[in-house]
VOSEMAR-675210 format. One record per residue (C-alpha): residue in three letters; z, y, x; residue number from 1. Coordinates in pm, 1 decimal, always signed. Each point is the difference from the previous one (the first is absolute). Layout:
// residues N
<node code="ALA" zz="Z" yy="Y" xx="X" pos="NUM"/>
...
***
This chain:
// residues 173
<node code="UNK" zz="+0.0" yy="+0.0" xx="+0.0" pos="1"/>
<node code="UNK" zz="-122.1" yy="+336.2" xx="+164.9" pos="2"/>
<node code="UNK" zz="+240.8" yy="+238.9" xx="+45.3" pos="3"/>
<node code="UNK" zz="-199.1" yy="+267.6" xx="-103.2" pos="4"/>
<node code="UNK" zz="-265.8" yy="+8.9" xx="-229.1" pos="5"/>
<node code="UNK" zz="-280.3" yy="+253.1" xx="+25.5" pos="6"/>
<node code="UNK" zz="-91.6" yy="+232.5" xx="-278.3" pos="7"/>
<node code="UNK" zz="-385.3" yy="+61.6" xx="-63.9" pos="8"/>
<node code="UNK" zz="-43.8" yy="+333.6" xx="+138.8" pos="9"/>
<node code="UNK" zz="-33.6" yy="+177.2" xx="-371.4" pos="10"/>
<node code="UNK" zz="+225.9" yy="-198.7" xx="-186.4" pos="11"/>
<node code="UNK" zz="+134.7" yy="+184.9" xx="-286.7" pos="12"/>
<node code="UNK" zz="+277.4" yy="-138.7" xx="-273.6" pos="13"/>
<node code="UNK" zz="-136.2" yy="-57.3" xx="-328.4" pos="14"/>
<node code="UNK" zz="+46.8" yy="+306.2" xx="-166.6" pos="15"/>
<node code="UNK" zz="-155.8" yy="+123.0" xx="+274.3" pos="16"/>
<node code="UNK" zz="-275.9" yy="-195.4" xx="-55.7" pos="17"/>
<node code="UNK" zz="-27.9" yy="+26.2" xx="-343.5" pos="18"/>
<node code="UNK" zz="-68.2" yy="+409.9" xx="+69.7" pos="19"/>
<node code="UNK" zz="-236.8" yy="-57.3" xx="+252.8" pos="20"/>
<node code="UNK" zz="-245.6" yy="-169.2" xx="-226.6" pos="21"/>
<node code="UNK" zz="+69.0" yy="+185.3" xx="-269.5" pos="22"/>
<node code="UNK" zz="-101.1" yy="+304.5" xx="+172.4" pos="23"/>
<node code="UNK" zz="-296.3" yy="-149.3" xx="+180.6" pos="24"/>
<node code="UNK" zz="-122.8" yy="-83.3" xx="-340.8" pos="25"/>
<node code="UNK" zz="+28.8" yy="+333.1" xx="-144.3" pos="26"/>
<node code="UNK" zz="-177.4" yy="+133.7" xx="+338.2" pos="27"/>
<node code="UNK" zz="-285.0" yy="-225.5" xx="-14.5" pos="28"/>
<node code="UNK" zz="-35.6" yy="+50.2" xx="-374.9" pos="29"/>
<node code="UNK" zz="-45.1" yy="+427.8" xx="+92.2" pos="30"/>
<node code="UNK" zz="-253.6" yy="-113.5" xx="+267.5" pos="31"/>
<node code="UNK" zz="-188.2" yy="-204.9" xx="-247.1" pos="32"/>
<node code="UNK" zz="+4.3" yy="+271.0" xx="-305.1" pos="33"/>
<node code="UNK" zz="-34.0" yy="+343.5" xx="+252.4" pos="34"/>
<node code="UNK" zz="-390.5" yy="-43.2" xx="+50.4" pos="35"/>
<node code="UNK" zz="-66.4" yy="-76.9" xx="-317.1" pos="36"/>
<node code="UNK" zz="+223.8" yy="+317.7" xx="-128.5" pos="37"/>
<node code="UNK" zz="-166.0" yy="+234.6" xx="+298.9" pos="38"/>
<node code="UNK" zz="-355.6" yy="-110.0" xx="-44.7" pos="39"/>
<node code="UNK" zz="-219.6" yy="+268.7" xx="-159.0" pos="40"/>
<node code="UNK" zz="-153.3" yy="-103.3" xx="-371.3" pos="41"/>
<node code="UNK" zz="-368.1" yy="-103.7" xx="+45.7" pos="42"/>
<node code="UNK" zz="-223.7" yy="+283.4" xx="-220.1" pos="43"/>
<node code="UNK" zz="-117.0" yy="-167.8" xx="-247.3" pos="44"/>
<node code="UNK" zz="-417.3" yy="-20.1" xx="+9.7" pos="45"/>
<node code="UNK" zz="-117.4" yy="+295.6" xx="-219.6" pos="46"/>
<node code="UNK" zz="-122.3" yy="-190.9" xx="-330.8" pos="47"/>
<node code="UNK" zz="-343.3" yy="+7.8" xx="-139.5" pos="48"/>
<node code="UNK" zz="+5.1" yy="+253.4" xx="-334.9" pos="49"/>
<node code="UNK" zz="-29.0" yy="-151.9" xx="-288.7" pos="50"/>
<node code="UNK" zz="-347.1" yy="+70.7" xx="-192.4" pos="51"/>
<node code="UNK" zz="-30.0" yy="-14.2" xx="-373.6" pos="52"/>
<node code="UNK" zz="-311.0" yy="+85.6" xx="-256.7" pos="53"/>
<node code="UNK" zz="+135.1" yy="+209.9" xx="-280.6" pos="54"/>
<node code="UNK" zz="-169.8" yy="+184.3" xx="-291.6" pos="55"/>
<node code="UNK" zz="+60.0" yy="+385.8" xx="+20.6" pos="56"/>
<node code="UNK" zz="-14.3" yy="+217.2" xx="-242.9" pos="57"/>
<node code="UNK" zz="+90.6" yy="+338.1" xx="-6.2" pos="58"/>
<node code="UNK" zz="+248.7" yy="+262.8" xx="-191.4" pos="59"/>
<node code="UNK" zz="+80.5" yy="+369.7" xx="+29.4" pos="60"/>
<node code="UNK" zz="+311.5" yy="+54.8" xx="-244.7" pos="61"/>
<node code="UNK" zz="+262.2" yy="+207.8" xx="+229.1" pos="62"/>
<node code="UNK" zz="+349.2" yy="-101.3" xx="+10.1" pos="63"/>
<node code="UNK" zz="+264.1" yy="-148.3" xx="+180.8" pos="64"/>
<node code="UNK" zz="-86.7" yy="-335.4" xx="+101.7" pos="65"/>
<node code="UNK" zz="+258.7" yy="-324.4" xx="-23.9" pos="66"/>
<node code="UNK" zz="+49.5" yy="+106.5" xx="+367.0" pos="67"/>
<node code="UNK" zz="+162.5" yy="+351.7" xx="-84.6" pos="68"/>
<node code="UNK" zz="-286.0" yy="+155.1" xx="+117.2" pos="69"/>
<node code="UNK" zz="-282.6" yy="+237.8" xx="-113.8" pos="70"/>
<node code="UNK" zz="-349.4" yy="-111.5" xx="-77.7" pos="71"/>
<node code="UNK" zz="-202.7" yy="+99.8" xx="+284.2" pos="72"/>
<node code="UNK" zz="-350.0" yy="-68.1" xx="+193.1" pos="73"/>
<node code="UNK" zz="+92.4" yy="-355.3" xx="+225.8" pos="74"/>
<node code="UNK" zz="+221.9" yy="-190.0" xx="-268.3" pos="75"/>
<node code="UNK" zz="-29.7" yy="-281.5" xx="-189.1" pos="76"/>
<node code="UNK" zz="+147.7" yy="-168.5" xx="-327.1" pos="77"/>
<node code="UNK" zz="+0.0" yy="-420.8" xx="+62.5" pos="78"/>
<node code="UNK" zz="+199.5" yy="-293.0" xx="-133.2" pos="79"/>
<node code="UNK" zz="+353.6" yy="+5.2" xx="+177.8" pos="80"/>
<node code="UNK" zz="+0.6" yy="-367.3" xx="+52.6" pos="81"/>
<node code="UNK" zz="-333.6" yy="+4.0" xx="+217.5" pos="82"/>
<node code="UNK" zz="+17.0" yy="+312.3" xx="+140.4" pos="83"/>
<node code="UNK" zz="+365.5" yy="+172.1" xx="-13.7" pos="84"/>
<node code="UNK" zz="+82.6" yy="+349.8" xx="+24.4" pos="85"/>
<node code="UNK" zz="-80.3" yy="+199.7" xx="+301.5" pos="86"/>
<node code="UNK" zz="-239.8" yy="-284.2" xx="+132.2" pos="87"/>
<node code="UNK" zz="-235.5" yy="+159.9" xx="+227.7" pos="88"/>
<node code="UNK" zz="-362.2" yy="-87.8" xx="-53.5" pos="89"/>
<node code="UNK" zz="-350.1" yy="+19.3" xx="+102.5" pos="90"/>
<node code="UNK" zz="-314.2" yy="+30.6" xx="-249.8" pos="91"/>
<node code="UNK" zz="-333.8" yy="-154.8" xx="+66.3" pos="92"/>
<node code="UNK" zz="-317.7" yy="-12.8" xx="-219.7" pos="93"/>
<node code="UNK" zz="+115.5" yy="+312.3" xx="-158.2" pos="94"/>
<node code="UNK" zz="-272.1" yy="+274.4" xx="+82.9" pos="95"/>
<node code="UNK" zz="+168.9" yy="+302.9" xx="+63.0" pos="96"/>
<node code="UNK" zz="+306.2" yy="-77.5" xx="-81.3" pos="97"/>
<node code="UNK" zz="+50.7" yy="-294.0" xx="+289.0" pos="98"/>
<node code="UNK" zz="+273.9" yy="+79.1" xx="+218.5" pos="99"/>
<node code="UNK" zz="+449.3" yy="-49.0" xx="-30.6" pos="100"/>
<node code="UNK" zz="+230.1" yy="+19.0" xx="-240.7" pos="101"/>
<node code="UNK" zz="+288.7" yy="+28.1" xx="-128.7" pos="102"/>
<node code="UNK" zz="+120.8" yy="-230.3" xx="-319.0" pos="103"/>
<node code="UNK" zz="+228.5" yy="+250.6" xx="-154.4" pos="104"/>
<node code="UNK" zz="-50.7" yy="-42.9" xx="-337.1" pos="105"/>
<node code="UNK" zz="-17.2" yy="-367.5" xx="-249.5" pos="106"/>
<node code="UNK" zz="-170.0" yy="-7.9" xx="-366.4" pos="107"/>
<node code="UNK" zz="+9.8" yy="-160.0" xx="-279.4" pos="108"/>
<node code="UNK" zz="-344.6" yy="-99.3" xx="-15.8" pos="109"/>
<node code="UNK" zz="+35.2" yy="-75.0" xx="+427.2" pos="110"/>
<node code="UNK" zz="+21.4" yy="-374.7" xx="-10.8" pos="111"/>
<node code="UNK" zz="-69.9" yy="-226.9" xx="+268.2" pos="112"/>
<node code="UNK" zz="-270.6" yy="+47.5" xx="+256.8" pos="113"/>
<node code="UNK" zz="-51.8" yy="+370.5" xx="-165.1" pos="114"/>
<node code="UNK" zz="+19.9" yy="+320.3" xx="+111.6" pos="115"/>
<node code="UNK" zz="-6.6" yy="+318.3" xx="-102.0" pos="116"/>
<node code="UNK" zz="-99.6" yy="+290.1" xx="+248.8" pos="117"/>
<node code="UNK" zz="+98.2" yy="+384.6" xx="-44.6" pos="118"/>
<node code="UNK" zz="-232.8" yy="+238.4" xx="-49.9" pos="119"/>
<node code="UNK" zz="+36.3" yy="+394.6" xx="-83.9" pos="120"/>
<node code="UNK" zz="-252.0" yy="-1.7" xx="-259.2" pos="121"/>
<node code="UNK" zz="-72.7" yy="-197.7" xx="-328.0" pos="122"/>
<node code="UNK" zz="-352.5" yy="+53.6" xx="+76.3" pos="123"/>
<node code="UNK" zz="+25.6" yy="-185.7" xx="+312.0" pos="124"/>
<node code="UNK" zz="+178.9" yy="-277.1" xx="-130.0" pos="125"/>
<node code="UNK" zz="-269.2" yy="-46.1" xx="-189.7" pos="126"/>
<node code="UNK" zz="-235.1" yy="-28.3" xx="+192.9" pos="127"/>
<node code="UNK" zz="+177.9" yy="-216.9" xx="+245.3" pos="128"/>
<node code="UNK" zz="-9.0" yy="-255.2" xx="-282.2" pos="129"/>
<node code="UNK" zz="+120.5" yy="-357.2" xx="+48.4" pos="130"/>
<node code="UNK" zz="-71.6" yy="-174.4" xx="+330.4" pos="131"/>
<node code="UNK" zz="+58.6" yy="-331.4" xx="+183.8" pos="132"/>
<node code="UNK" zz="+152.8" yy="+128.7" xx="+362.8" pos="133"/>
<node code="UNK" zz="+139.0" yy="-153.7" xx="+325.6" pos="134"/>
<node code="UNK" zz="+333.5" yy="+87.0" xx="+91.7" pos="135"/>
<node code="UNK" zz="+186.0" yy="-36.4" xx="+285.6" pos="136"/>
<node code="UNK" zz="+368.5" yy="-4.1" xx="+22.8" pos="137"/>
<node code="UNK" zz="+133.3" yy="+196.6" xx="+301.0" pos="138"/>
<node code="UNK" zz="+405.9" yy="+12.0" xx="-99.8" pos="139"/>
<node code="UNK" zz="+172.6" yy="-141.8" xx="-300.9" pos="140"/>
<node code="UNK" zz="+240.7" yy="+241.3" xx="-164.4" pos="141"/>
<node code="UNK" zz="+368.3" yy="-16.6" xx="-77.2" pos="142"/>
<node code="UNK" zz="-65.6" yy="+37.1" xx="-384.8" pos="143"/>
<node code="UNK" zz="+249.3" yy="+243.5" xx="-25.4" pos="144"/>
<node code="UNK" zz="-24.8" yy="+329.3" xx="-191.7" pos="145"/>
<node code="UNK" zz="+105.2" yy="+306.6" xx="+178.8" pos="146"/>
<node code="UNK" zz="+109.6" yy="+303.0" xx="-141.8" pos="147"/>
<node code="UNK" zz="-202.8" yy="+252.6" xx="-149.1" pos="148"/>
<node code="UNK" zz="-56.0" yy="+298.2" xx="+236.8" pos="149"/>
<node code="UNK" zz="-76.8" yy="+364.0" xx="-115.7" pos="150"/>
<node code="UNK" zz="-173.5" yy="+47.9" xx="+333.6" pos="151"/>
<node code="UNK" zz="-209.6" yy="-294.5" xx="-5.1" pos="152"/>
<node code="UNK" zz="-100.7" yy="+85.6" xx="-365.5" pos="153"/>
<node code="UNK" zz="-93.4" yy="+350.1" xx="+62.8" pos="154"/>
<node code="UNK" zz="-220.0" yy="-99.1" xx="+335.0" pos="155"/>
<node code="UNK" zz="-171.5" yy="-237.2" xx="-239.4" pos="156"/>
<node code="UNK" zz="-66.8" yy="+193.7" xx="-307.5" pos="157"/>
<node code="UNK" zz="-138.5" yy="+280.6" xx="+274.7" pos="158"/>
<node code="UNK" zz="-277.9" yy="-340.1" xx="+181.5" pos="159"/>
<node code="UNK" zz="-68.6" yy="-59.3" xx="-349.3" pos="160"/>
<node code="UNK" zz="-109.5" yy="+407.4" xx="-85.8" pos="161"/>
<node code="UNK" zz="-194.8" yy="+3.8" xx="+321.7" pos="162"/>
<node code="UNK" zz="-179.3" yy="-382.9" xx="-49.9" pos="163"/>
<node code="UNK" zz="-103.8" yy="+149.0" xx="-353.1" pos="164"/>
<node code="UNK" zz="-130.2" yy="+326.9" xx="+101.8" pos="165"/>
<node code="UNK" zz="-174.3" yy="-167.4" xx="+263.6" pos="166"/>
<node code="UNK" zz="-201.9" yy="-273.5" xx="-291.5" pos="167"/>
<node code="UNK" zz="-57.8" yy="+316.4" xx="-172.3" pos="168"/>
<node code="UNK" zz="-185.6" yy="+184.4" xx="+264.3" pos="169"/>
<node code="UNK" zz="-155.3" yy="-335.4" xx="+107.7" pos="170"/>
<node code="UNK" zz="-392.6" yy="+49.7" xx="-47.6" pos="171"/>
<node code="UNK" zz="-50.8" yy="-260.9" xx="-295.2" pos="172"/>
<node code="UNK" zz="-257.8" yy="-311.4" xx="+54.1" pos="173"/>
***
């Protein structure tokens, strides 16, 4: 029987112990989640916009929209459940009146894959008539009305003065 025993050079008691590898645990379970919690989000790949074919028609009663806002050149009335308020979107197939908009307003005759463009003047709605065009998506809205604004309103009802003095002086075809 040796008279002394050695002791493993980090021997530690069992509570000791116990510590150790609970706190090497811990340790190597921060090593393993740090990355992941540094790393930088990947950008997501910018998405294709959506394209849709939608009859247009046209109306040119001023108002306050469903949106809270005036009636003005660039807005649109469409079905809240395709195309929700303050969706921006562009026109194609349209003539003249191709370009973006704003939906801004809904109708009660706006159902489905309808829309109904703005225009200062009954005589221009018309003759826009009813047309099959291509639209293309560019941001959905947040459906959600705003509050009317005095400002807004006035700056509209003054685009709307100048757009119909402007059909008036318009040499007619």
């Amino acid at each position: 029987m040796p008279i002394f025993e050695p002791k493993p050079p980090f021997a530690a008691s069992s509570s000791e112990e116990v510590t150790l590898r609970t706190l090497f645990a811990v340790l190597l379970a921060l090593a393993c989640l740090t990355p992941a919690a540094l790393s930088q989000p990947k950008p997501e790949k910018p998405h294709r916009p959506t394209i849709r074919y939608f009859i247009a028609t046209a109306y040119s009663v001023e108002g306050t929209g469903a949106s809270g806002k005036w009636s003005r050149p660039g807005t649109v009335a469409a079905d809240r459940d395709i195309l929700p308020l303050n969706s921006r979107i562009r026109i194609y197939g349209a003539g003249k009146y191709s370009g973006e908009y704003t939906v801004e307003d809904t109708g009660g005759k706006v159902d489905g894959h309808h829309i109904d463009v703005y225009m200062p003047t009954k005589a221009e709605a018309k003759k826009f008539g009813r047309q099959r065009v291509k639209v293309v998506i560019l941001k959905y809205g947040d459906d959600e009305p705003g509050t009317p604004d005095p400002q807004q309103k006035a700056d509209a009802k003054a685009e709307n003065r100048k757009e119909r003095a402007k059909s008036k002086i318009a040499p007619r075809k």
